[in-house]
C-alpha positions in Angstrom: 4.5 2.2 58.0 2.1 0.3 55.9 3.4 -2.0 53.1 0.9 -0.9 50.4 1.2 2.4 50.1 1.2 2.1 46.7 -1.6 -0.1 45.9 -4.9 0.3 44.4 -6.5 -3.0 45.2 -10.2 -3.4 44.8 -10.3 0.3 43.6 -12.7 1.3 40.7 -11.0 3.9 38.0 -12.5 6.5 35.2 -10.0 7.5 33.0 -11.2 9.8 29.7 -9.4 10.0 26.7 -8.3 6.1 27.9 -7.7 5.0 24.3 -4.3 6.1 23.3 -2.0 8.4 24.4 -1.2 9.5 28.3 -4.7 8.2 29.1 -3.8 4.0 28.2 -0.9 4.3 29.8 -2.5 5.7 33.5 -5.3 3.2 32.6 -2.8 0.0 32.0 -1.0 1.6 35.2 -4.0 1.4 36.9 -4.8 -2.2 36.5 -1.6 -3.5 37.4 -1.5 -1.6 40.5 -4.8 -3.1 41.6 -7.5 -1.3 40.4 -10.4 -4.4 40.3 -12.1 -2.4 37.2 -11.1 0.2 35.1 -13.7 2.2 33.0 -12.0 4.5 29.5 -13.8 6.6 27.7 -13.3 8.2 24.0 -15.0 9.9 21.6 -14.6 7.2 19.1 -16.2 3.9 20.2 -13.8 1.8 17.8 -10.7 2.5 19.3 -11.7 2.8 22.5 -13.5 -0.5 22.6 -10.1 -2.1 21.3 -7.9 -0.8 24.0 -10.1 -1.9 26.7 -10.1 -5.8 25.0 -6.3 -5.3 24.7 -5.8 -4.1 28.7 -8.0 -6.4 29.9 -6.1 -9.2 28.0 -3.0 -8.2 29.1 -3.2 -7.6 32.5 -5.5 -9.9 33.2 -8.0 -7.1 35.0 -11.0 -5.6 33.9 -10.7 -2.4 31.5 -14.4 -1.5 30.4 -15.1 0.7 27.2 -17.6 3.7 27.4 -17.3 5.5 24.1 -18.8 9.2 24.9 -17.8 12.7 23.9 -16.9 14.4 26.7 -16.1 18.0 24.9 -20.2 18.7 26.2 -22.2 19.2 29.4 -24.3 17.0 28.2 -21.1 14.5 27.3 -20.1 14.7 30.8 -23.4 14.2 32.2 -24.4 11.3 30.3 -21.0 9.5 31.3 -21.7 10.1 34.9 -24.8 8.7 34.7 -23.4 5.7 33.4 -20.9 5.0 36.0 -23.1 5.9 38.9 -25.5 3.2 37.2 -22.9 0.7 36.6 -21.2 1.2 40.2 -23.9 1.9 42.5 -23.5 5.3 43.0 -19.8 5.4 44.0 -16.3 5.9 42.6 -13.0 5.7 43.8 -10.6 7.5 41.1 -11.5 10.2 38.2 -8.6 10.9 35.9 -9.8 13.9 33.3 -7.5 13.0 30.8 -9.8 14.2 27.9 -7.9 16.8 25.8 -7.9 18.5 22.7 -4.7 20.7 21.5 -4.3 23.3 18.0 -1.9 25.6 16.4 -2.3 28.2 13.7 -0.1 31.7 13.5 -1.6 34.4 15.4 -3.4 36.0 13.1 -5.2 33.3 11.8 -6.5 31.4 14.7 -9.8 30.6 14.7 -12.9 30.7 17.1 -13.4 27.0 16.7 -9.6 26.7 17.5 -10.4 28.5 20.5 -13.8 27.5 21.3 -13.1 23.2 21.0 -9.7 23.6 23.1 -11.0 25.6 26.0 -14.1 23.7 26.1 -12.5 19.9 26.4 -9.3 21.1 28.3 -11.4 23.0 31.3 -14.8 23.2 30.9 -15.0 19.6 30.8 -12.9 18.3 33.5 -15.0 21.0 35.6 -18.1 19.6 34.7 -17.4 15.9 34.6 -16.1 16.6 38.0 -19.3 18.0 39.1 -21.6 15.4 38.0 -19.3 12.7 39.7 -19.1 14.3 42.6 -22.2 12.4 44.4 -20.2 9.0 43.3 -16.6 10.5 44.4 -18.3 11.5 48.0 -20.1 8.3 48.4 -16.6 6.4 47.9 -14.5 8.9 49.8 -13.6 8.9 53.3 -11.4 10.5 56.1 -9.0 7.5 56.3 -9.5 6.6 52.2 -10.2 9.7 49.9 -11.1 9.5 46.4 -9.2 10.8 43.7 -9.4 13.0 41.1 -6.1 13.6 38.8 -6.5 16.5 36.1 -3.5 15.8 33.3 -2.8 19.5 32.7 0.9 20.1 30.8 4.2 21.8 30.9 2.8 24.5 28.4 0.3 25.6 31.4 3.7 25.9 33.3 5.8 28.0 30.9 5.2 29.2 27.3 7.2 27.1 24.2 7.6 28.3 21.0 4.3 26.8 19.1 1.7 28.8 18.4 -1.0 27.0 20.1 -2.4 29.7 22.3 -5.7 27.9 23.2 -3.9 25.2 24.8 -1.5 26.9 26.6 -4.3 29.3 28.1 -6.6 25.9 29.1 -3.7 24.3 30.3 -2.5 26.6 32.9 -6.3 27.3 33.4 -6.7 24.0 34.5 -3.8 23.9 36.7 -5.5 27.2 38.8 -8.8 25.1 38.3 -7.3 22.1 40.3 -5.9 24.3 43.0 -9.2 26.0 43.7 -11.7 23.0 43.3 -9.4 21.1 45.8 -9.7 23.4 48.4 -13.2 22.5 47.9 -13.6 18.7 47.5 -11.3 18.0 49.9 -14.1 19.1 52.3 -15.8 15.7 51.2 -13.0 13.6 51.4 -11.7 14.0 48.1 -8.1 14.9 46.9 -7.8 16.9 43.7 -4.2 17.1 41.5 -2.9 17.2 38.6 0.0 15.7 36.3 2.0 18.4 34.2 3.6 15.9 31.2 6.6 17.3 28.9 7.2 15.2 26.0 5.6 11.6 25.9 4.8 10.2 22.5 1.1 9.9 21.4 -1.2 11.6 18.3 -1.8 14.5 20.2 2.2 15.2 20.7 3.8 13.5 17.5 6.8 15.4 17.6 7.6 13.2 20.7 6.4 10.8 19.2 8.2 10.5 15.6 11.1 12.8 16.2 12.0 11.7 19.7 15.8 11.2 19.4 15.8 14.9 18.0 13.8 16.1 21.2 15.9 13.8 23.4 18.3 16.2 22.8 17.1 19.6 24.5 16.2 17.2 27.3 18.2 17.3 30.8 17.4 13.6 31.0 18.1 12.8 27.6 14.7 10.8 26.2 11.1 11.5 26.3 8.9 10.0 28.5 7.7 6.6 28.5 4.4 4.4 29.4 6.1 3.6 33.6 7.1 7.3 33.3 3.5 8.2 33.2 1.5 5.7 35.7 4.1 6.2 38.0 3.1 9.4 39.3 -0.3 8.8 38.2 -0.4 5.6 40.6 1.4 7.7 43.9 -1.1 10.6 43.3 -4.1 8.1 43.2 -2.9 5.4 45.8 -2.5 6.1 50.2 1.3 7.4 49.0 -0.6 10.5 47.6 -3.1 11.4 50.1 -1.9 14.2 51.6 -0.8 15.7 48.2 -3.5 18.0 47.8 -3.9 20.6 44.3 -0.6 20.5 43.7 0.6 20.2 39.9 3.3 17.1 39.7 5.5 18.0 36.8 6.5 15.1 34.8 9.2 16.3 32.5 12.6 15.1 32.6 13.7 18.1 33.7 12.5 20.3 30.7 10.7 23.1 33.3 13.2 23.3 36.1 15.6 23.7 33.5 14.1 26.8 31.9 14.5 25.0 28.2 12.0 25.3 25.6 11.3 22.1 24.0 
């Protein structure tokens, strides 16, 4: 039994959506398990460029900012190209993190509602997974696969009581994306997953985030995620403790799914 099961030294990392939220914590995760560069990407090159000054300072490893919009083909493309330039054709570990979420009553929702949610929540993990998939091939082998990690959610899992109907439909789509396109890749020596989160505070879930003792409560375990909760799993899925996990859908919840509760 090896002794670093868990380790992801001299790795190289792409996290999207690496600003804030679920995708800072997996990046920071990332560093501190090894990882000898990590690359985040965001839509807005202001915050993205200050998370990767404040990772890099605080764990002492390199966190590298690539502002681009993923929510396009040409979005994904265009950040491919830029890490196959910066890393010589290869990477070890894609995390499509990039996600978009909106709520309106039924008979209101709108096209773009439906159009911006389904398009950055599947169609781009697909496609930024296909344009990487040279770079995750080239790094990939029998005894050391790459890595890709799809953060899907709980609402692909089970309906709650929001009316967000986009992303429940491009979450569980993306958890039957991950099951299928790993079945593929893992013919190259690549392992496809994906992370289910319940409540973890960030912009996108705010309730979590600014009503958290109130959520706590519906619970099993009592409090909503945190930052270790979340690179955790993230970290066993990408290191040689996950390599034989193939498109299965971790659920990171407390509890909230297994339970049956609505939160």
């Amino acid at each position: 039994m090896r002794s670093d099961m868990f380790s992801l030294e001299g790795r190289v990392a792409l996290v999207t959506g690496g600003s804030r939220g679920i995708g800072k914590m997996i990046a920071e995760g990332f560093l501190l398990a090894g990882c000898k560069r990590v690359y985040i990407s965001a839509r807005k090159s202001g915050p993205c460029d200050a998370t990767a000054e404040e990772l890099t300072a605080s764990t002492g490893k390199e966190c590298i900012s690539i502002p681009i919009d993923v929510s396009t083909v040409e979005g994904c493309q265009a950040l491919a190209n830029e890490i196959v330039k910066r890393e010589g054709g290869k990477l070890d570990i894609l995390v499509n993190n990039a996600g978009a979420a909106w709520g309106a009553p039924f008979d209101e929702f709108p096209e773009s509602g439906w159009d911006k949610v389904m398009n950055l929540n599947v169609k781009s993990p697909f496609y930024l997974t296909q344009a990487l998939h040279g770079a995750l091939k080239a790094a990939g082998t029998f005894d050391k696969p790459a890595k890709v990690i799809n953060i899907a959610s709980i609402d692909g899992q089970r309906p709650n009581p929001q009316e967000t109907y986009s992303y429940h439909a491009s979450k569980a789509g993306l958890i039957h994306l991950t099951r299928r396109l790993a079945a593929t890749l893992i013919k190259d020596n690549i392992v496809m997953t994906a992370i289910c989160p319940g409540a973890f505070p960030s912009d996108m879930n705010r309730v979590a985030r600014d009503e958290a003792e109130e959520v706590s409560k519906r619970i099993p375990f009592a409090r909503v995620g945190d930052p270790e909760d979340m690179a955790g799993p993230a970290i066993f899925l990408a290191s040689r403790a996950g390599d034989y996990v193939v498109g299965t859908a971790l659920t990171v919840d407390g509890g909230i799914v297994a339970s049956g509760l609505n939160v």
